[in-house]
N, C-alpha and C positions, 0 to 999 in steps of 0.2 A: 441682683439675682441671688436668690437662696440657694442651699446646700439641695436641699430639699426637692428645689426645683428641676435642680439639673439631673439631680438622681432620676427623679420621675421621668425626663425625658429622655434619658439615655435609659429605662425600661420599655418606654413606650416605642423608640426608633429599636431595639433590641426584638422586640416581639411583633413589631408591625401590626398592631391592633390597641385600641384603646382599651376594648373588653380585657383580653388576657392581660395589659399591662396591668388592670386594675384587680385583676383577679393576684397576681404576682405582688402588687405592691400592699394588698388588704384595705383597697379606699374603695368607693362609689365610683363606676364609669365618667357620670356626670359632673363628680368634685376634681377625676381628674379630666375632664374636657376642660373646666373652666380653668385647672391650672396651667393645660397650654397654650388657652387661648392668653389669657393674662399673659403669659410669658409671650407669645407673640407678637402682641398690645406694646410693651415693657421694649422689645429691642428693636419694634419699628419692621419687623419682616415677619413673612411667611417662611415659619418652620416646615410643616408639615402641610401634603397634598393629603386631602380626606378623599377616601374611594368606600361603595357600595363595599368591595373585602380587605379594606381595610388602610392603615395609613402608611406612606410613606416620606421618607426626607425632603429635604427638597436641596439644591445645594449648598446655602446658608444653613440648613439644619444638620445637613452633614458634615458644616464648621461646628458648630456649634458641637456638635456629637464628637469629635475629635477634642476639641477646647474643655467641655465639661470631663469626659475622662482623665484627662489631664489633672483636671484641676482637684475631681474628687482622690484621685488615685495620690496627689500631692497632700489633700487634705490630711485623707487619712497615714500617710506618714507621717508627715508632721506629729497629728496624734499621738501615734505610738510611739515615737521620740520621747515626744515630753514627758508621756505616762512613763518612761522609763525614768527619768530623771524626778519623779516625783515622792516627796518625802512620804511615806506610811501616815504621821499626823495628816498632811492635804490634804488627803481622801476623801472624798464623799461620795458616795455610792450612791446612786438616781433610779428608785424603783419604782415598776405600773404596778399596779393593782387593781382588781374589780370595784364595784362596787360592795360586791358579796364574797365572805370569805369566810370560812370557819374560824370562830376566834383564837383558837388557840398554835391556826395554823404557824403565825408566823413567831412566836413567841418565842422557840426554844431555837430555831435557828438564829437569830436575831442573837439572842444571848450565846449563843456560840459565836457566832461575828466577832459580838463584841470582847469576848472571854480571849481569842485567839487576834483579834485586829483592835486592840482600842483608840487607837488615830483614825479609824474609820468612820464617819459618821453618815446618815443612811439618811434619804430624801425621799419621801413616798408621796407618788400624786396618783388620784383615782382617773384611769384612766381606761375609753375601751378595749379590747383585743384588738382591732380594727387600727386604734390610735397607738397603742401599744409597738406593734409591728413598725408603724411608718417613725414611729420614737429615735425606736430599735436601732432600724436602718440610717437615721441622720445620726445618732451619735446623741440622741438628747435622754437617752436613757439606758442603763446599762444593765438590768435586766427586767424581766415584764411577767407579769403573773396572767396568764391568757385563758380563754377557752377553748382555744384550738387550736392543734398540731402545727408550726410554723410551716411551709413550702421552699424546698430550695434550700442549698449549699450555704449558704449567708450566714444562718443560724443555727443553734444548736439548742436541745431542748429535752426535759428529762420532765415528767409524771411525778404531778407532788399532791393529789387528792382527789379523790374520787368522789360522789356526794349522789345517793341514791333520792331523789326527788320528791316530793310529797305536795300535798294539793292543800290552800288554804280557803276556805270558805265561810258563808255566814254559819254562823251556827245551827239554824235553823235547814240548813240545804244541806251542811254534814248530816245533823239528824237521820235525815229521806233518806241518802245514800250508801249510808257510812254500814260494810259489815262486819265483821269479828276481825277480818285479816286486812280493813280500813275501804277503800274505795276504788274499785274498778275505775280503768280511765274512759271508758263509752260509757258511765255512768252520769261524765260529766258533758254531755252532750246537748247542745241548745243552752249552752253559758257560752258567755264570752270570755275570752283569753286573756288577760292582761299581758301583754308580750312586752317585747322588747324590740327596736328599731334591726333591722335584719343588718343594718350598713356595721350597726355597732361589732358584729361579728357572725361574719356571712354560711362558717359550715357550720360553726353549732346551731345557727338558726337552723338551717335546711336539715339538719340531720333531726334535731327537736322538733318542728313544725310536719316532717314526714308520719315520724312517730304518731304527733297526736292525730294527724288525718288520718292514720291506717287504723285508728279505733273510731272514726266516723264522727270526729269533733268538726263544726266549720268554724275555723278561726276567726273568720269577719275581716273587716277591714282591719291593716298592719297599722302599726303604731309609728308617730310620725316619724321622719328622720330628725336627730339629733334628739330625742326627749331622753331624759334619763329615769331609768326606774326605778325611782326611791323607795323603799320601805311604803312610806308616806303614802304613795300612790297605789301601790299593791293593797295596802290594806285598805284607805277608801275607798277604792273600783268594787273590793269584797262584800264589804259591808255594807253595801247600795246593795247587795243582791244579783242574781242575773250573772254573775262573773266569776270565776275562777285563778288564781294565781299558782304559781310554782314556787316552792322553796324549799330547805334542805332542813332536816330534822335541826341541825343546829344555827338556824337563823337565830341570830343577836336580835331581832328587835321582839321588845315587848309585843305581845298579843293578846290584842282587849277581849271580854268574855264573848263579844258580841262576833267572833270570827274562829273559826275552829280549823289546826293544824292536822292535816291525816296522812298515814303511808297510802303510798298507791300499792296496788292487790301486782306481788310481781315485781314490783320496782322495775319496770320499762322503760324508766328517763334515768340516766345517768349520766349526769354533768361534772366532767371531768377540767382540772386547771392542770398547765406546761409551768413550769417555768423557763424562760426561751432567753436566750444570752448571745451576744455576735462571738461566732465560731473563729472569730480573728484574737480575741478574748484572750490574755495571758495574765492578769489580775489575780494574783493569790488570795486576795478579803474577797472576792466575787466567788470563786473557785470552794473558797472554805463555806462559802453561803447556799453556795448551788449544791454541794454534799451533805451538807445538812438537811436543806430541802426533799432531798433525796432520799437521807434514811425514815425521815419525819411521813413522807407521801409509804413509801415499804411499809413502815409502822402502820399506817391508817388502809391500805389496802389487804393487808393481813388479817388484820381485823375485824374489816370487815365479812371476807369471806369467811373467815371465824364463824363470825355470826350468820350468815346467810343473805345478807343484802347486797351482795354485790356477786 
């Protein structure tokens, strides 16, 4: 049985729903039904009575819910034990990341890191907000660059970038639409969306997908779960025509003649990154990383208001 596992279940007997478990742990209802049925499968009993409102223990789940407290509660001491006893060199510091990031975001923190901690060495995997959070929570990663506000006592989380939204189209359909002050978003109306999987991270989806319905877009059918949104993919979808994509003035990838980047009229969609760290956290290279991040997001929100886009 995983760390993982038992957390998820001591959230799920904790909330007496799957729904709200899933909402609290940032997964899919369904990824996590099949992870207590597995886990059911796995020790040979019936954890959990399923009800029309909802689920509850059964008596073997109400071991097991005393057992796994136990056990994560030991875990995590352990933990913090040995992080005490661990040299400055050891260090490796385990970051999420998006897929999309402003290039320059993480640059001068990083070089602070390393200026103030050089036994530290830093581990980046692209990861969603979604996967980020459940990271978070096992311990498999020690801070997460996210889209949205973390939930809950658990974590702790501080605004490191703000990113006013712009639309990428063929060239030919910027043309039609495009006016002085770029492109109203009901202008993009009867294209399809190139989204992104809703599981990947659930309130920026809903708050984003609101947006673009209250200017009379139909988004079409969602995007499967688990696809990731490559560059690659935004800009094929575009360039076929008929579609629209979302991205920030300072998207990193090249863009061919044949697709044109624009502001939206307003800046309406603002896509904001946390960066989100376990509030149990006493790591001084993590601490130096997360105030960095901090003056660097201050810096770029000033700015922008400066300028008027935010």
């Amino acid at each position: 049985m995983e760390l993982r596992e038992m957390r998820a279940f001591v959230v799920v007997v904790e909330e007496g729903s799957l729904s709200a478990a899933a909402r609290r742990l940032h997964v899919s209802q369904p990824a996590l039904s099949q992870t207590m049925n597995a886990l059911e499968r796995q020790l040979g009993v019936q954890l959990l009575v399923r009800r029309s409102t909802g689920v509850q223990a059964t008596e073997a789940g109400m071991t097991l819910l005393a057992e796994a407290r136990a056990v994560l509660s030991r875990h995590d001491q352990a933990v913090a034990a040995v992080a005490r006893h661990t040299a400055a060199g050891d260090r490796v510091l385990k970051l999420g990341i998006p897929l999309e990031l402003p290039t320059d975001l993480l640059s001068r923190p990083l070089a602070d890191l390393a200026a103030a901690h050089p036994g530290t060495r830093v581990q980046a995997r692209h990861m969603s907000t979604a996967a980020q959070f459940a990271a978070l929570r096992a311990g498999e990663i020690d801070v997460g660059l996210v889209r949205e506000h973390p939930i809950g006592p658990d974590l702790d989380a501080v605004l490191v970038v703000e990113e006013a939204l712009g639309v990428l189209l063929s060239a030919d359909q910027a043309a039609a639409v495009a006016g002085p002050d770029g492109i109203r978003l009901d202008a993009l109306a009867g294209l399809d969306w190139v989204g992104f999987p809703r599981s990947g991270s659930p309130a920026w989806y809903d708050e984003l997908t609101a947006i673009l319905r209250s200017h009379g877009l139909d988004l079409g059918p969602a995007a499967p779960e688990g696809q990731e949104l490559i560059p690659e993919v935004k800009l094929a979808a575009v360039t076929a025509g008929g579609a629209f994509a979302l991205a920030p003035p300072s998207w990193s990838q090249p863009i061919p003649d044949s697709v044109t980047w624009s502001p939206l009229v307003g800046h309406p969609l603002v896509r904001r990154t946390w960066a989100v760290w376990p509030a149990s956290s006493h790591r001084r290279d993590l601490g130096r990383l997360i105030a960095a991040l901090e003056v660097r997001g201050l810096e770029q929100v000033r700015s922008a208001a400066d300028a008027g886009r935010l």
